[in-house]
C-alpha positions as MATLAB code, in Angstrom:
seq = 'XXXXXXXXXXXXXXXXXXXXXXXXXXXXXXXXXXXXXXXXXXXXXXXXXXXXXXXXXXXXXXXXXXXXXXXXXXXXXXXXXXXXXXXXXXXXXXXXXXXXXXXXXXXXXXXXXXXXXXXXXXXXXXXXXXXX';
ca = [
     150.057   58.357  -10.681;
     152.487   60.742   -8.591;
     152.765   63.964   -9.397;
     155.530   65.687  -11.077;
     158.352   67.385   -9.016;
     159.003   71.262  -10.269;
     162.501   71.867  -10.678;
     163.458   75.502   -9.461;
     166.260   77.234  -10.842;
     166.880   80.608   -8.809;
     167.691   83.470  -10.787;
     171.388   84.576  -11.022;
     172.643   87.701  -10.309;
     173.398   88.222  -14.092;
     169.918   86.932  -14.868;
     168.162   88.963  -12.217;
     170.037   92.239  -13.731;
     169.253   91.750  -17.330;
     165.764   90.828  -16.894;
     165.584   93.948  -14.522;
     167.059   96.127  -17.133;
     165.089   95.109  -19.809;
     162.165   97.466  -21.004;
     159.821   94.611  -21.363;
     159.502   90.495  -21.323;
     157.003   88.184  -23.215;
     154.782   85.940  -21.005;
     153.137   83.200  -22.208;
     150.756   80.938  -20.915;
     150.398   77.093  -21.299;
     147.593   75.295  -23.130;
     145.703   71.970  -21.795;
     147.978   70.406  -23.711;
     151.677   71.938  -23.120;
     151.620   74.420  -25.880;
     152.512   77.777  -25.711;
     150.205   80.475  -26.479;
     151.695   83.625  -28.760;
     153.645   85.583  -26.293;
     152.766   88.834  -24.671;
     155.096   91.780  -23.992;
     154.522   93.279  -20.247;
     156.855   95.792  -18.213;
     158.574   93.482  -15.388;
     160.243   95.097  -12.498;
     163.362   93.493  -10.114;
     162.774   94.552   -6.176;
     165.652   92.969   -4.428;
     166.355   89.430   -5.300;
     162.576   89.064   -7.136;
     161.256   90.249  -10.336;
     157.536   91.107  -10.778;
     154.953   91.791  -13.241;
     151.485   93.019  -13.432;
     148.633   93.647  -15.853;
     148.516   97.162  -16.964;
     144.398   95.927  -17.509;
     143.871   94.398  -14.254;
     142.207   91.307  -13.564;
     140.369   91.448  -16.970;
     143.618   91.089  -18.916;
     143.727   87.990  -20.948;
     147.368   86.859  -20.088;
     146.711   87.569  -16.997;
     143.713   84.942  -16.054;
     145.312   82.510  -18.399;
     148.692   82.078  -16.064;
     146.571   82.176  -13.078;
     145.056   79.146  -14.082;
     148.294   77.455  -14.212;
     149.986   79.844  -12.128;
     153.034   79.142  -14.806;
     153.913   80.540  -17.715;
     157.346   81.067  -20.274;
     159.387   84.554  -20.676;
     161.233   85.254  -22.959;
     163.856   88.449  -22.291;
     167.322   89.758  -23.038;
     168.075   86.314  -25.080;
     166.909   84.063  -21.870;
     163.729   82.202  -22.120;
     162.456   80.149  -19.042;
     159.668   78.592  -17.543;
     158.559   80.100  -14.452;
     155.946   79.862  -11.611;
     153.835   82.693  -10.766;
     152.937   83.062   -7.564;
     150.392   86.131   -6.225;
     152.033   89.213   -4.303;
     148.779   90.549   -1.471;
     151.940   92.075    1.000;
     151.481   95.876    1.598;
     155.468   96.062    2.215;
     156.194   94.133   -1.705;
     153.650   96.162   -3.275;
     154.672   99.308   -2.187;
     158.164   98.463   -3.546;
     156.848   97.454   -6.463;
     154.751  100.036   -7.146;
     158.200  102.341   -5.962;
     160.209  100.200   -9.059;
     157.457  100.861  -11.800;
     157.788  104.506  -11.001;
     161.735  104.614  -10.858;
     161.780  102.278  -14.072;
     158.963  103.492  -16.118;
     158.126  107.318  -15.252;
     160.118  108.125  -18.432;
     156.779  106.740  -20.039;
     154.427  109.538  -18.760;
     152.962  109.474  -15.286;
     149.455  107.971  -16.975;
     151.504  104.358  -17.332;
     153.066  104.896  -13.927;
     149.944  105.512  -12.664;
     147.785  102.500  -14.060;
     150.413  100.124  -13.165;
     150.186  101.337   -9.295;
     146.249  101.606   -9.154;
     144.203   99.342   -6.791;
     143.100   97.163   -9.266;
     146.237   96.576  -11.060;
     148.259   96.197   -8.021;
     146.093   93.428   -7.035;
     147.886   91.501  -10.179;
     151.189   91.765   -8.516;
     152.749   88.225   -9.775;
     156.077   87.256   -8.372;
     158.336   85.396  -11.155;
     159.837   81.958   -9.849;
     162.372   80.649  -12.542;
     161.909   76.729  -12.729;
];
């Protein structure tokens, strides 16, 4: 059996904006068998011409290891809902930028968010969102 092609669908720039601007998305993973698990809200952040997420409980959050075993998932956000690949972020130069967007974006929050969403371990969830 061949395996199925992935259709990508870049973000627009309207896309990429509103999915910047908004406060939060909802992630959720696939099942074994296609189904969509109940969605998640998460912060996501836009650096440049990418928009990220992370797990505000590090490796141990349950959204989190379910897309990585898939490394897909479904957003929903600002009345667009797509499927989307997500692919790790290790890159000093990204995260640093990221970490730079949570601050700018989220500080209003109280530095405590800022500053779990920057730590070591939850920078190592860094996920890049690839609209297919």
């Amino acid at each position: 059996m061949a395996a199925r092609k992935v259709e990508l669908m870049p973000w627009t720039n309207e896309h990429l904006a509103e999915v910047g601007a908004a406060d939060e998305l909802e992630i959720s993973s696939a099942r074994d068998d296609g189904t969509l698990r109940h969605p998640v809200p998460i912060w996501v952040v836009r650096v440049g011409e990418d928009l990220y997420v992370r797990s505000y409980r590090g490796a141990q959050g349950a959204w989190y290891r379910r897309v990585l075993e898939q490394r897909a998932g479904h957003i929903r956000v600002a009345g667009l809902e797509r499927d989307v690949i997500l692919e790790p972020e290790a890159g000093e130069e990204v995260n640093a930028a990221v970490d730079d967007a949570y601050r700018a974006k989220y500080g209003r929050y109280g530095s405590s968010y800022v500053r779990q969403m920057t730590a070591p371990d939850v920078r190592r969830t860094t996920l890049r969102l690839v609209s297919r």
